[in-house]
N, CA and C of each residue as an Amber inpcrd file, in Angstrom:
protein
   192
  29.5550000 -34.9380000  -3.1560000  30.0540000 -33.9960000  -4.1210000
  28.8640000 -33.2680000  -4.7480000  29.1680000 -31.8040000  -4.8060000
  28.0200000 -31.2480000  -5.1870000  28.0490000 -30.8470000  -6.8060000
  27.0980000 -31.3370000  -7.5720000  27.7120000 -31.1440000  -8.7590000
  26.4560000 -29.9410000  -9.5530000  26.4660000 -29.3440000 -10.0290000
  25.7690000 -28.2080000 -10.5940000  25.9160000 -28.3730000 -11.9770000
  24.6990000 -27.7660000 -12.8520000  25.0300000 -27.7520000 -14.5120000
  25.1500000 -26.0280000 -14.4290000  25.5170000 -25.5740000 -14.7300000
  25.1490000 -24.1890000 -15.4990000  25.5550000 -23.5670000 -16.9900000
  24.5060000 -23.0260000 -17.4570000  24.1000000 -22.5830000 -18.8600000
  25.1710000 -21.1000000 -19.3000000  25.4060000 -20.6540000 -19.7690000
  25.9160000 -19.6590000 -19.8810000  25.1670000 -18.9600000 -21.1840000
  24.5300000 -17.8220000 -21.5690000  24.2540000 -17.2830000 -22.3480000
  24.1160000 -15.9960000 -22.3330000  24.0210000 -15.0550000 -23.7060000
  24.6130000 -13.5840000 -23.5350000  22.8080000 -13.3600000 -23.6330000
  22.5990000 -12.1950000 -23.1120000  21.2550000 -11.3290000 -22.3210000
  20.9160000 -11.2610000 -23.3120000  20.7300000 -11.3000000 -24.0780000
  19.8430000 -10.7660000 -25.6110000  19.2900000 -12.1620000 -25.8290000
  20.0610000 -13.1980000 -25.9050000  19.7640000 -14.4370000 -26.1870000
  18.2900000 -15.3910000 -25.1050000  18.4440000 -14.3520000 -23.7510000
  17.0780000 -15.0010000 -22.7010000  15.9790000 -15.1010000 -23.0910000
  15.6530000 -15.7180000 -22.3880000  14.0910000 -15.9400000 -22.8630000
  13.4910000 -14.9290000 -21.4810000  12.6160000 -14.1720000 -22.0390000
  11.3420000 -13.3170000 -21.0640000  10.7500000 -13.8670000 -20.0920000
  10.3790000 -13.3030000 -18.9750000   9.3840000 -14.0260000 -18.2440000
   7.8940000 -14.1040000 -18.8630000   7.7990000 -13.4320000 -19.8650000
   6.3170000 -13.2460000 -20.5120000   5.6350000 -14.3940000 -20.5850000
   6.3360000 -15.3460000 -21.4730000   5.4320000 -16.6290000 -21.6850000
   4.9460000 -17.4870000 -20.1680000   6.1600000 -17.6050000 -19.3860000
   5.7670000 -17.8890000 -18.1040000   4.3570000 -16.8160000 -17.3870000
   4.1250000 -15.7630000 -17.4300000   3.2430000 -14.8470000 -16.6440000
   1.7880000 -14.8040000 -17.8790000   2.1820000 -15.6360000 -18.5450000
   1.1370000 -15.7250000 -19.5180000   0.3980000 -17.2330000 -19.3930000
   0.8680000 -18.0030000 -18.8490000   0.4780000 -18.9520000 -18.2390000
  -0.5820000 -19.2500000 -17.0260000   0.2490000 -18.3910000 -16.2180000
  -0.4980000 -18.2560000 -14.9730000  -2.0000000 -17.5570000 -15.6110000
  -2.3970000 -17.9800000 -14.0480000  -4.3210000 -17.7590000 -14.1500000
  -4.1500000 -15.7630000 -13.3510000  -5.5310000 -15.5530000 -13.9960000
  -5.3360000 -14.1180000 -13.6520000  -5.2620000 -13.5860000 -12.1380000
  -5.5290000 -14.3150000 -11.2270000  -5.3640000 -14.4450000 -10.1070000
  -4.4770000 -14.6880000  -9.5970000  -3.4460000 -15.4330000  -9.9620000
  -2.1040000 -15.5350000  -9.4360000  -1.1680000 -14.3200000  -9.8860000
  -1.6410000 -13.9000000 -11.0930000  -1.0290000 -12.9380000 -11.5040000
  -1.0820000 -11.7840000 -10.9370000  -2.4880000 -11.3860000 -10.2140000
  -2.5320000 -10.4800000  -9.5570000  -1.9150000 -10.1870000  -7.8270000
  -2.0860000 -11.6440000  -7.7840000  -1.2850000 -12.0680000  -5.9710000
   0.4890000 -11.3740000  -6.5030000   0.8080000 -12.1300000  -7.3330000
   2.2710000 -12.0460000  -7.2990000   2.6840000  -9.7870000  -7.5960000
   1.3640000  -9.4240000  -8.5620000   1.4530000  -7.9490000  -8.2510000
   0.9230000  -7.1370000  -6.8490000   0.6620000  -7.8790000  -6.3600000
   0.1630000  -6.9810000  -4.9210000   1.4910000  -8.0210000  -4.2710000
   2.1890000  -8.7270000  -4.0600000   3.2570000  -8.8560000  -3.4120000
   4.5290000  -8.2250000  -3.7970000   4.6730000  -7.7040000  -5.1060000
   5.6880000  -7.4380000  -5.4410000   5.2570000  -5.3500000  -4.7110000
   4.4870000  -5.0680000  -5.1320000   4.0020000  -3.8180000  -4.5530000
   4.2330000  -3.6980000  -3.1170000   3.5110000  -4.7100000  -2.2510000
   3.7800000  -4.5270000  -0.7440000   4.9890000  -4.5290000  -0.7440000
   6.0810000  -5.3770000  -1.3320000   7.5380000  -5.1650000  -0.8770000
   8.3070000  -4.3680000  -1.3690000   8.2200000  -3.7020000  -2.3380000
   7.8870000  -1.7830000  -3.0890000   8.0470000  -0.9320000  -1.4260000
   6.6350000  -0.8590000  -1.0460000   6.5790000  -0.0480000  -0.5140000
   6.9750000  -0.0650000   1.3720000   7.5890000  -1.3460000   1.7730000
   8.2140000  -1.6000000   2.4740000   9.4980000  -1.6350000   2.3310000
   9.8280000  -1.5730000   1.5660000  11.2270000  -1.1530000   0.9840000
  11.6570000   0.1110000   1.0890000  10.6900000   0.3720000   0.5230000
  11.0380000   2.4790000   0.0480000  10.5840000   3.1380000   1.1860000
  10.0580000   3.1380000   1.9800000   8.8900000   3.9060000   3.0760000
   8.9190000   3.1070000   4.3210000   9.3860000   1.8400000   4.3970000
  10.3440000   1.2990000   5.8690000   8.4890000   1.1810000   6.3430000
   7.3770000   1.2630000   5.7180000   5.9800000   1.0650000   6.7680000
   5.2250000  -0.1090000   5.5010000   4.4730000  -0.2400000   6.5780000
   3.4850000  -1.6780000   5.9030000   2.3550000  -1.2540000   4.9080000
   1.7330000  -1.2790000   3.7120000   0.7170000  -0.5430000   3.1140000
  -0.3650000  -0.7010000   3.9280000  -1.0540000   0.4510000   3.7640000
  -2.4740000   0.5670000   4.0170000  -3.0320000   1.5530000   3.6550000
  -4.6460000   1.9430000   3.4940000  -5.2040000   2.9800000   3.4270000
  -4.7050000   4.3800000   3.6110000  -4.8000000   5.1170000   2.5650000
  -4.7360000   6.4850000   3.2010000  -5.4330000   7.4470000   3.9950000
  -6.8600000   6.8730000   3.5700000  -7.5640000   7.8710000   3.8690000
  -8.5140000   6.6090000   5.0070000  -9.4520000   7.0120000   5.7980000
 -10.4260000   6.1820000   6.8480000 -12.3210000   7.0490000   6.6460000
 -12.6690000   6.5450000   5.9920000 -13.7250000   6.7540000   5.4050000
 -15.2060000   5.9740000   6.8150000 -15.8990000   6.6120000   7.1080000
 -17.0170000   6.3240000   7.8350000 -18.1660000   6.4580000   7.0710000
 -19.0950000   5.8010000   7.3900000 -20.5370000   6.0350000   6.9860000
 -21.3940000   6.0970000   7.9810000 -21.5550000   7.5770000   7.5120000
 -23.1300000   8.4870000   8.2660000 -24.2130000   7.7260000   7.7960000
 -25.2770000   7.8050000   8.7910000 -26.8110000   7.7320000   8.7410000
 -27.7010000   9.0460000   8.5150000 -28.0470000   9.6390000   7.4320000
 -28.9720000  10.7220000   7.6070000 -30.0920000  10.5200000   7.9540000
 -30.6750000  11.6380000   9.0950000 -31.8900000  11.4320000   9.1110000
 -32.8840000  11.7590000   7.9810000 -34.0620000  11.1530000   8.3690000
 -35.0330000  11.4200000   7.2260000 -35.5150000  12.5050000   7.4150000
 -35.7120000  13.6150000   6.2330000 -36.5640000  14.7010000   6.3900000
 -37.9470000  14.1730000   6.6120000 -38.5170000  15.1610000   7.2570000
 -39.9710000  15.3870000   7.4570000 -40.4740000  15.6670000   6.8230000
């Protein structure tokens, strides 16, 4: 038998995720914003993030 508790309370009455995300270390905090972003933009745009632009680096020669 599967037995479940559940809470019932009206939306004003919740508690925030704040104190929870205030917990976490700044690093997790930032993983969980670059995951929530990648799935943003796989969502909306059906493609995987990446770079926009592809940047190379030249060698100049030396003047004489």
């Amino acid at each position: 038998m599967n037995k479940q508790a559940i809470k019932k309370s009206k939306i004003q009455e919740q508690e925030t995720d704040f104190k929870f995300w205030q917990t976490q270390s700044y690093e997790a905090r930032l993983e969980a914003l670059e995951q929530i972003r990648t799935d943003y933009i796989l969502w909306k745009y059906h493609v995987e993030p990446r770079f926009q632009r592809i940047y190379r680096v030249v060698k100049l020669k030396d003047k004489p």
